[in-house]
C-alpha positions in Angstrom: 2.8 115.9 44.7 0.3 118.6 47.2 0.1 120.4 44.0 -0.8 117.9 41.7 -3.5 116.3 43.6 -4.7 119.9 45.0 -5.1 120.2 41.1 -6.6 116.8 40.6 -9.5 118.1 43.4 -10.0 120.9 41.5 -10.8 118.9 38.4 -13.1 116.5 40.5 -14.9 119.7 42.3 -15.1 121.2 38.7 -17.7 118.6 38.1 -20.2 119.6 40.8 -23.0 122.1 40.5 -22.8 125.5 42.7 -25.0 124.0 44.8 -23.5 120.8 45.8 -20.2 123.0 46.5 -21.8 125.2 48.7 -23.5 122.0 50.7 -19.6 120.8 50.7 -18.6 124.2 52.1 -21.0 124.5 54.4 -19.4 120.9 56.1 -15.7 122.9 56.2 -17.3 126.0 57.5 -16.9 127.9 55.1 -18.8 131.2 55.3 -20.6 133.1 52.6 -20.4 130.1 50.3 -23.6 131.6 48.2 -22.2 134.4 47.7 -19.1 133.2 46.6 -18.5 132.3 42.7 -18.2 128.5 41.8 -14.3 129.0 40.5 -13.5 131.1 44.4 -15.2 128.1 46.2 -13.2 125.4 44.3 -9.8 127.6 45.0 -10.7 127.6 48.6 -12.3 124.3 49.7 -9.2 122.2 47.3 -6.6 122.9 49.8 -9.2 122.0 52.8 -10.0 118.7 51.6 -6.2 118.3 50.8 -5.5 118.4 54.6 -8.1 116.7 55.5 -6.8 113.8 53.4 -3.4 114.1 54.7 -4.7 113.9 58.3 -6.6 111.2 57.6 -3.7 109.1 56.3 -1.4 110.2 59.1 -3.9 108.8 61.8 -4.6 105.8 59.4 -0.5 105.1 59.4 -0.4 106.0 62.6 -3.1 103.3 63.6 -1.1 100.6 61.4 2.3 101.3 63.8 0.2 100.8 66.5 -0.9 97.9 65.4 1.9 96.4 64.1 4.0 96.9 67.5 1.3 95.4 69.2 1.7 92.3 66.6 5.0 92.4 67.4 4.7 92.2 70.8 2.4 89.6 71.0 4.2 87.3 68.2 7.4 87.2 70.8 5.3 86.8 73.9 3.6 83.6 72.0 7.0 82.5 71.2 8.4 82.7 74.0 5.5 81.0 75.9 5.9 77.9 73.4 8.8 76.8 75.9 5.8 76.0 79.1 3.4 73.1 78.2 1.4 72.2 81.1 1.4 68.7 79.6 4.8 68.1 80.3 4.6 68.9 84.1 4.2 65.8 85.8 1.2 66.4 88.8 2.6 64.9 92.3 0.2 62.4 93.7 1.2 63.8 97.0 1.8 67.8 98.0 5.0 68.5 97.5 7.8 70.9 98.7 7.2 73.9 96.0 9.4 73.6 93.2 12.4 75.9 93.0 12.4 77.8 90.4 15.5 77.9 88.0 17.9 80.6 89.1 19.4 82.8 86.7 23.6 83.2 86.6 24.1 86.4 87.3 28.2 86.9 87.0 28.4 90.8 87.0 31.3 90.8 85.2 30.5 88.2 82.7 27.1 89.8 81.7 29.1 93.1 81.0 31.3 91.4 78.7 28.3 89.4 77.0 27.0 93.3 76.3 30.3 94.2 75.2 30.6 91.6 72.7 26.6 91.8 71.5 25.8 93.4 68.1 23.1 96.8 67.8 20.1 95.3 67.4 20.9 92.5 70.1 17.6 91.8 72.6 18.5 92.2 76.4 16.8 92.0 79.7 17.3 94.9 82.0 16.4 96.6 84.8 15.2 100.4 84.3 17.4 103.0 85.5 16.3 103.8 89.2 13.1 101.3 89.5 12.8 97.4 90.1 11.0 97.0 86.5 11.9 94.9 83.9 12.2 95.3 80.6 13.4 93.8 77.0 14.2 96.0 74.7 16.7 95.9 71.7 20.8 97.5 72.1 21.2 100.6 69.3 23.7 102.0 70.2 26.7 101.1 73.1 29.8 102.4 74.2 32.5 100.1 75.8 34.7 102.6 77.0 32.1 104.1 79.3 30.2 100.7 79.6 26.8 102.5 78.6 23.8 101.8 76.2 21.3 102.9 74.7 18.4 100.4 74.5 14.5 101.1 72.2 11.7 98.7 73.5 9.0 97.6 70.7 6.7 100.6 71.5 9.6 103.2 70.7 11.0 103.8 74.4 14.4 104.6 75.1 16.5 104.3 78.2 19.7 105.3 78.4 21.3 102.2 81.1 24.9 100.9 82.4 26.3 97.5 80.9 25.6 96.4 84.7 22.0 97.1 84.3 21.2 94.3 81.5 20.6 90.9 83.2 20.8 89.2 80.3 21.5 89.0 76.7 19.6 87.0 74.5 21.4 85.2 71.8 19.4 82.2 71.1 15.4 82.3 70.3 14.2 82.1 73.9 15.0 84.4 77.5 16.3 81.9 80.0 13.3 80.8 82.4 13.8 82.6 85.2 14.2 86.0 83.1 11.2 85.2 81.2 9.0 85.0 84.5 10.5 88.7 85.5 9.8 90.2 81.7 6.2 88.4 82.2 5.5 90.2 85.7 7.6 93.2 84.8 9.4 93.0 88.0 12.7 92.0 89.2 12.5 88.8 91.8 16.1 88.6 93.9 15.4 84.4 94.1 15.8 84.3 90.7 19.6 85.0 91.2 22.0 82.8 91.7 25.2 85.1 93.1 27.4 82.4 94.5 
């Protein structure tokens, strides 16, 4: 394919005047372009426009990723979101004790074998190796023996965790509510946790 278009350049340069090729040189700094014959300056500048084209469609498909994963991102924070509506909150005519705030099950053990059983491709909730951050990102690739996994957020990061790490799986459409509030503040919040 490089050598075909390089060829179909050549064709298209072919059609320009000495002139217009060394103007067109002079803008890929090319040196001694008017001293250099017509067919020379076609030979040379062909494969320079050539790479120039590939760049450019490199950063252009690398623009579109970006913006798709950032789509992404957005389409699953809108969804998820679709479970708050204000309107449904009744307002207390008088103050109130504050609300407490739906606690999350955390059984250890049973959230290891919810990872166990989950399929690649499988959203979870964890908590990053070392840090108090949360994170969703999707399982490819686990190993029960050893109780690892290897999790890929949408932007392409991968942590290598322990089934222990994940607080929870999602299997339905939505994150439980208290695991949605840590993913929205990327942080983990101990009275989320319900531990008995």
């Amino acid at each position: 394919m490089m050598n075909r278009r390089i060829a179909e350049i050549k064709a298209e340069l072919g059609k320009q005047t000495k002139k217009e090729l060394e103007t067109l040189a002079k803008a890929y700094y090319v040196t001694d372009a008017h001293n250099t014959r017509k067919a020379d300056l076609i030979d040379i500048l062909a494969p320079m426009i050539f790479d120039a084209e590939e760049k450019k469609a490199a950063e252009e498909k690398k623009a579109a990723e970006i913006k798709e994963a950032h789509t992404e991102v957005m389409a699953e924070l809108e969804d998820e979101m679709e479970e708050w509506n204000p309107d449904d909150e009744e307002i207390p005519q008088t103050v109130a004790e504050p609300k407490q705030v739906d606690a999350v099950e955390y059984d250890v053990a049973k959230r290891i074998e919810y990872v166990k059983r989950a399929a690649l491709g499988t959203l979870v909730a964890f908590i990053v190796p070392g840090r108090t951050k949360v994170k969703s990102a999707k399982l490819i690739d686990k190993d029960n023996a050893t109780c690892t996994a290897t999790v890929e957020t949408s932007y392409g990061q991968q942590y290598r965790i322990n089934y222990d790490a994940v607080i929870w799986v999602k299997t339905g459409k939505r994150w439980a509510r208290g695991v949605y509030e840590m993913l929205k503040k990327g942080e983990i919040d101990a009275s989320y946790f319900n531990k008995g």
